[in-house]
C-alpha positions as CSV (number, residue, x, y, z in Angstrom):
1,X,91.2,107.4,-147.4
2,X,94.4,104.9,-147.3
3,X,94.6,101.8,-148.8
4,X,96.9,98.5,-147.5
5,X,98.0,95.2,-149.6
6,X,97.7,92.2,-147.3
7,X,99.2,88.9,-147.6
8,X,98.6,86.3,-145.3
9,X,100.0,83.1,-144.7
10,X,99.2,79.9,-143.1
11,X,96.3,77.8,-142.8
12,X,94.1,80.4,-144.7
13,X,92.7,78.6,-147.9
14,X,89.7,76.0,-147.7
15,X,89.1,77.1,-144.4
16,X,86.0,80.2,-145.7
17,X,88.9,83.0,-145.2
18,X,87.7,85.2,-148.9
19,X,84.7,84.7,-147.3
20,X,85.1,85.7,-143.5
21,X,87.1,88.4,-145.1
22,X,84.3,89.8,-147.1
23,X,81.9,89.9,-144.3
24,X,84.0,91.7,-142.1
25,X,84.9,94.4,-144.4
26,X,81.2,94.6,-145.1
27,X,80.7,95.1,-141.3
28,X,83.4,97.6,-141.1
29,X,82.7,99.4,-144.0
30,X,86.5,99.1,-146.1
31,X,86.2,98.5,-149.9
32,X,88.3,96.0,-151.9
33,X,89.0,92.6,-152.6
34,X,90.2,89.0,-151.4
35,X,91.6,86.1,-153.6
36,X,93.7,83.6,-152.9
37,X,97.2,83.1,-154.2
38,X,99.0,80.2,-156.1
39,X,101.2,80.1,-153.5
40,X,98.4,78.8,-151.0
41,X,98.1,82.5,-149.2
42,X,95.7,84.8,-149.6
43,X,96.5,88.2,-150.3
44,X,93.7,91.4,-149.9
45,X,93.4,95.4,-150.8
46,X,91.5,96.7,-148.3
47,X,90.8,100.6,-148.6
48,X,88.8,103.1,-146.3
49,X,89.3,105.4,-143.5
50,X,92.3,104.6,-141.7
51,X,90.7,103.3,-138.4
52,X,88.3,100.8,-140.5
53,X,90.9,99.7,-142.7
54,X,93.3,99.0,-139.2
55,X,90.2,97.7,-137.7
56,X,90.2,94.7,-140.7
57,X,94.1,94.4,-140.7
58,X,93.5,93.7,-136.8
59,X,90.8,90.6,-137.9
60,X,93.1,89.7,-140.6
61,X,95.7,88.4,-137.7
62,X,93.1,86.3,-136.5
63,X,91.4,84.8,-139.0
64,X,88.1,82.7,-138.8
65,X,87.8,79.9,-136.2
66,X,89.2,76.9,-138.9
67,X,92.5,79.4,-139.6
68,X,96.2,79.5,-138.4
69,X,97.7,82.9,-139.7
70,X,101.9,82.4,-139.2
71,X,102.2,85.8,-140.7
72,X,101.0,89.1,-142.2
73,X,102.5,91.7,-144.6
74,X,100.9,94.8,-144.8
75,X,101.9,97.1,-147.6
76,X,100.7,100.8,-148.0
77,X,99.5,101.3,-151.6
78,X,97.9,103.5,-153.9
79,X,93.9,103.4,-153.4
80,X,91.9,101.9,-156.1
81,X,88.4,103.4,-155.7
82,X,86.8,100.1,-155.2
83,X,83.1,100.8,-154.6
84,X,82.2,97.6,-152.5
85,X,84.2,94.4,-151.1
86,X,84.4,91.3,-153.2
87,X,85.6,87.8,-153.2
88,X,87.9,87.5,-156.8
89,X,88.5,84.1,-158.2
Protein backbone atom coordinates (compact mmCIF):
# COMPACT_ATOMS: atom_id res chain seq x y z
CA UNK A 1 0.00 0.00 0.00
CA UNK A 2 1.42 3.73 -0.70
CA UNK A 3 -0.17 6.72 -0.01
CA UNK A 4 0.13 10.38 -2.04
CA UNK A 5 -0.93 14.13 -0.78
CA UNK A 6 -2.37 15.90 -3.75
CA UNK A 7 -2.85 19.51 -4.25
CA UNK A 8 -4.47 20.87 -7.09
CA UNK A 9 -4.84 24.12 -8.52
CA UNK A 10 -7.00 25.97 -10.78
CA UNK A 11 -10.49 26.09 -11.62
CA UNK A 12 -11.25 23.15 -9.17
CA UNK A 13 -13.81 24.50 -6.50
CA UNK A 14 -17.61 24.98 -7.32
CA UNK A 15 -17.09 23.04 -10.24
CA UNK A 16 -18.33 19.16 -8.21
CA UNK A 17 -14.34 18.33 -8.01
CA UNK A 18 -14.75 16.60 -3.95
CA UNK A 19 -17.31 15.08 -5.56
CA UNK A 20 -15.90 13.65 -9.02
CA UNK A 21 -13.00 12.85 -6.85
CA UNK A 22 -14.91 10.64 -4.55
CA UNK A 23 -16.52 8.71 -7.24
CA UNK A 24 -13.55 7.89 -8.90
CA UNK A 25 -11.70 6.65 -6.03
CA UNK A 26 -14.78 4.68 -5.33
CA UNK A 27 -14.47 3.19 -8.89
CA UNK A 28 -10.80 2.54 -8.47
CA UNK A 29 -10.84 1.26 -5.23
CA UNK A 30 -8.10 4.02 -3.31
CA UNK A 31 -9.15 5.09 0.26
CA UNK A 32 -8.99 8.73 1.62
CA UNK A 33 -10.25 11.96 1.49
CA UNK A 34 -10.89 15.32 -0.56
CA UNK A 35 -11.51 18.93 0.84
CA UNK A 36 -10.97 21.96 -0.40
CA UNK A 37 -8.46 24.53 0.71
CA UNK A 38 -8.69 28.27 1.91
CA UNK A 39 -6.53 28.95 -0.68
CA UNK A 40 -9.27 28.04 -3.45
CA UNK A 41 -7.37 24.48 -4.30
CA UNK A 42 -8.27 21.34 -3.30
CA UNK A 43 -5.90 19.10 -1.83
CA UNK A 44 -6.55 14.96 -1.45
CA UNK A 45 -4.83 11.70 0.44
CA UNK A 46 -5.39 9.06 -1.74
CA UNK A 47 -4.02 5.57 -0.46
CA UNK A 48 -4.07 2.01 -2.06
CA UNK A 49 -2.13 -0.18 -4.26
CA UNK A 50 0.27 1.74 -6.19
CA UNK A 51 -1.37 1.24 -9.76
CA UNK A 52 -4.98 2.44 -8.29
CA UNK A 53 -3.61 5.18 -6.41
CA UNK A 54 -1.50 6.30 -9.97
CA UNK A 55 -4.57 5.45 -11.76
CA UNK A 56 -6.55 8.54 -9.62
CA UNK A 57 -3.43 10.81 -9.67
CA UNK A 58 -3.76 10.34 -13.62
CA UNK A 59 -7.81 11.58 -13.28
CA UNK A 60 -6.67 14.14 -10.86
CA UNK A 61 -4.82 16.01 -13.98
CA UNK A 62 -7.98 16.06 -15.70
CA UNK A 63 -10.50 16.91 -13.57
CA UNK A 64 -14.31 16.78 -14.31
CA UNK A 65 -15.68 18.45 -17.52
CA UNK A 66 -16.46 22.19 -15.64
CA UNK A 67 -12.41 22.02 -14.29
CA UNK A 68 -9.16 23.72 -15.50
CA UNK A 69 -6.28 21.97 -13.41
CA UNK A 70 -2.93 24.51 -13.98
CA UNK A 71 -1.11 22.26 -11.70
CA UNK A 72 -0.61 19.19 -9.49
CA UNK A 73 1.75 18.41 -6.53
CA UNK A 74 2.00 15.03 -5.58
CA UNK A 75 3.61 14.23 -2.29
CA UNK A 76 4.51 10.63 -0.95
CA UNK A 77 3.30 10.37 2.62
CA UNK A 78 2.81 8.11 5.40
CA UNK A 79 -0.57 5.91 4.82
CA UNK A 80 -3.36 6.67 7.09
CA UNK A 81 -5.51 3.47 7.04
CA UNK A 82 -8.53 5.21 5.76
CA UNK A 83 -11.19 2.49 5.37
CA UNK A 84 -13.33 4.24 2.60
CA UNK A 85 -13.10 7.60 0.42
CA UNK A 86 -14.83 10.72 1.69
CA UNK A 87 -15.61 14.19 0.88
CA UNK A 88 -14.37 16.39 4.36
CA UNK A 89 -15.83 19.82 4.87
Amino acid sequence: MIARRVRVTGRVQGVFFRAWTRDEARRLGVNGWVRNCADGSVEAHVEGDEAQVQALIERLQQGPRQARVDRLDVTEVPPEQAASFEVRH
